[in-house]
N, C-alpha and C positions, 0 to 999 in steps of 0.2 A: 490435769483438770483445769477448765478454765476459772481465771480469778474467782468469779461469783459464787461458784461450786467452793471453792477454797476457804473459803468467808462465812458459809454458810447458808446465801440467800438461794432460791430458787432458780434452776437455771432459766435462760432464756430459748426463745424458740428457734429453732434450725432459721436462716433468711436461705433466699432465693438466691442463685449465683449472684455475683454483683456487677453492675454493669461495664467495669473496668476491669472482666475476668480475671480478679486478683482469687486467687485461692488458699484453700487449707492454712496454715498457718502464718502466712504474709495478712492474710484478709482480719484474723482472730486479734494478732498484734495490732494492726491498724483500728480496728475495732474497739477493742481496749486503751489505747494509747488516746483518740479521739475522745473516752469515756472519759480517763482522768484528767486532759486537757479542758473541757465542758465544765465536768462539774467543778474543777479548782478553781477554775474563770468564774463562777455562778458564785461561789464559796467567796472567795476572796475580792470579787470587786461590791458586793453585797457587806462585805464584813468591812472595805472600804471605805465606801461610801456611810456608814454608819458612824462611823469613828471622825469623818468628815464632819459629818453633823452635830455630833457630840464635841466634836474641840472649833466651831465655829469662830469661838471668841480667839483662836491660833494657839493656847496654851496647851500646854501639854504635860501628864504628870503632875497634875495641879492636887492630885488627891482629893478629886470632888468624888463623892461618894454616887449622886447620880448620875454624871457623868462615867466613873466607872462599869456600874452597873450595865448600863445602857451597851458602850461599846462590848462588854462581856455576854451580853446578851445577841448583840451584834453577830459576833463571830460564835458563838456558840448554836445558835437555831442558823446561820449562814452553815455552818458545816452539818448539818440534820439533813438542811433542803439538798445539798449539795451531794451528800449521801443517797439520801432519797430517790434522785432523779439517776444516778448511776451505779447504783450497787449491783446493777443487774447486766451492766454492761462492761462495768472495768472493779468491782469492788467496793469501789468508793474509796477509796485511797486517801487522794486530796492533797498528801504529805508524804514528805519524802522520809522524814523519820519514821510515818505509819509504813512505808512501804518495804523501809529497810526493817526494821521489825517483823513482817512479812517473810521478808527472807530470810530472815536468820531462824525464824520459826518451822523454817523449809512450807510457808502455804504459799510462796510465789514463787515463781522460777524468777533465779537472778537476771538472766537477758531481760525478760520479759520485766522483768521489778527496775531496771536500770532504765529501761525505754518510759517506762513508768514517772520516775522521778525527773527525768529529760523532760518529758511535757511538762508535769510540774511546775514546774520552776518558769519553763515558758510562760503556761497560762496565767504564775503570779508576775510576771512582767507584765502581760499581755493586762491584766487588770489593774494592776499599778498607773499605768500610762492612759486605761480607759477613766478609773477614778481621776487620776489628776487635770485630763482635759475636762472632763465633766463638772467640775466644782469649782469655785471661785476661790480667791485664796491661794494660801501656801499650801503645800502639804505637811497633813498633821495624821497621818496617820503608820509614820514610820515610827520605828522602833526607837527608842532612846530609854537611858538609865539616868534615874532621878533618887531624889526625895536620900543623895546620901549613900549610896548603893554602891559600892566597890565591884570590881571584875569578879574577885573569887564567889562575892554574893548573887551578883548575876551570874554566874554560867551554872550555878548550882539551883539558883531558880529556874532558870531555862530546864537544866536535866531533871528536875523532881517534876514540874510540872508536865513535861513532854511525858516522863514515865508513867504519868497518871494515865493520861490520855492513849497511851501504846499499851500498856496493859489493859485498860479498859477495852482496844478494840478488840484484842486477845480473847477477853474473858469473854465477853458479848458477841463475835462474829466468827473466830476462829471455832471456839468449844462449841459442841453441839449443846443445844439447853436451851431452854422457854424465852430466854433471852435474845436470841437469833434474831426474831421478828419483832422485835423494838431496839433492834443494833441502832441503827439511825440515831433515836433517841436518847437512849445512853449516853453512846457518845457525845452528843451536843450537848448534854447534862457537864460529863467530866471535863470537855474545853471549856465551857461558860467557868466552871470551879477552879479551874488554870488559870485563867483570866483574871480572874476575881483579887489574887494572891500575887500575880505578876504585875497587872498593870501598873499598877502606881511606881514600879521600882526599876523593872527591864522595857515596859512597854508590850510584854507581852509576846514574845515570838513563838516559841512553841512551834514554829514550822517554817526552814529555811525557805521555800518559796515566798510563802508569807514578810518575812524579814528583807529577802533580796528584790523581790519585785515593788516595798515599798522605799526600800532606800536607793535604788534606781528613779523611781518616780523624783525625790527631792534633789538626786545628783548629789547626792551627801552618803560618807562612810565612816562613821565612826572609829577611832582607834582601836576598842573594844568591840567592832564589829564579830568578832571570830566566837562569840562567845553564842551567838544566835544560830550559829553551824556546830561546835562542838556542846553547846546543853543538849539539844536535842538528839543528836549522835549517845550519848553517854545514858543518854535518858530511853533512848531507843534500848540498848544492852543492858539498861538495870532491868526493863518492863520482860526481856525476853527471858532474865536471865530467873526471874522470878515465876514466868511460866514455867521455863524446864525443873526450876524446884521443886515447883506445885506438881506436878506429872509425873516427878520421881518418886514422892513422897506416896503418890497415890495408888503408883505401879507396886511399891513398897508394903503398902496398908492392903491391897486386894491380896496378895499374894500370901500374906498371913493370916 
């Protein structure tokens, strides 16, 4: 099944050969790959450039409450839109923890979820380096741990809050349910609430592309880098592992 079918949205319409007579499933990959490249670019120099605005003054972590808001808002409807304009071509992916979640849930094929999170990651460089030529200033809107925040607290804010977000896409786009067709939604509901609780302390990463594409922009790596690839990893396994509960529990309950 291709991605969008997998997710729940409606599929798309057959295209015409293409004029690069690429076929069958070279053309579908390319097609998909292109999808989550687009929309993670659309997501994340959008959710950039907001955060930009937001830390004008260059401060960062400062625990201004409207300033929080804002950039949580920022990336939270950045990932809606982002959803929105590709769920029909590549899922809507966007994240490489949504994607490995994905596969572990068996709704992507791994090749296909690998090439997936390849682009990713690109498209969050590719927006990282367009934010940062476009804005004056340093860049403010990488990732940094504040306000007192130790490693063990950040990598466990990272993984609770990614789990949020990976279950939610679970519950909302994998399951079949009234929920399908405001997936978009949802989701940019549960990152804005991720946000909300991370910022002040990690900065908020919740999505390695995210994380890597903006601390390539500053040329800065933090010591504690490793905790913006392994929260999400961990938070990815908690959200799957809590679906397969819910599915057991229910194969359990029908059967009785």
């Amino acid at each position: 099944m291709d991605a969008d079918q997998e997710l729940g949205y409606s599929s798309h319409k057959e295209t015409p050969a293409s004029l690069f007579k690429l076929q069958g499933s070279l053309r579908n990959l390319l097609y998909v790959v292109s999808g989550e490249f687009i929309g993670t670019f659309v997501f994340l120099w959008t959710a950039y450039a907001i955060a930009s605005a937001a830390n004008i003054a260059g401060v960062v972590n400062d625990s201004n409450a409207a300033k929080t808001i804002m950039i949580a808002f920022g990336f939270g409807f950045g990932v809606m839109i982002g959803i929105a304009l590709t769920a029909k071509i590549s899922g809507g992916n966007l994240n490489p923890a949504v994607t490995l979640t994905l596969i572990l849930a068996r709704a992507v094929d791994p090749i296909k979820g690998l090439c997936m999170m390849v682009s990713q990651i690109i498209a969050g460089m590719a927006a990282g380096g367009a934010a940062k030529g476009m804005f004056p200033g340093p860049v403010t809107f990488a990732n940094a741990m504040g306000n007192g925040t130790n490693k063990g607290q950040g990598l466990m804010l990272e993984a609770f809050g990614t789990a949020l977000l990976c279950i939610t896409v679970l519950m909302a786009a994998v399951e079949k349910s009234a929920l399908n067709d405001f997936a978009a939604v949802v989701i940019g509901i549960s990152l804005f609430l991720g946000h909300l609780f991370t910022i002040n302390f990690t900065g908020a990463g919740l999505n390695p592309a995210r994380s890597l594409g903006a601390a390539i922009a500053l040329r800065s790596f933090p010591v504690y880098f490793w905790i913006y690839w392994i929260g999400p990893i961990i938070g990815s396994i908690i959200a799957v592992c809590i679906w397969y509960l819910w599915a057991l529990l229910k194969v359990e309950e029908d059967e009785e």
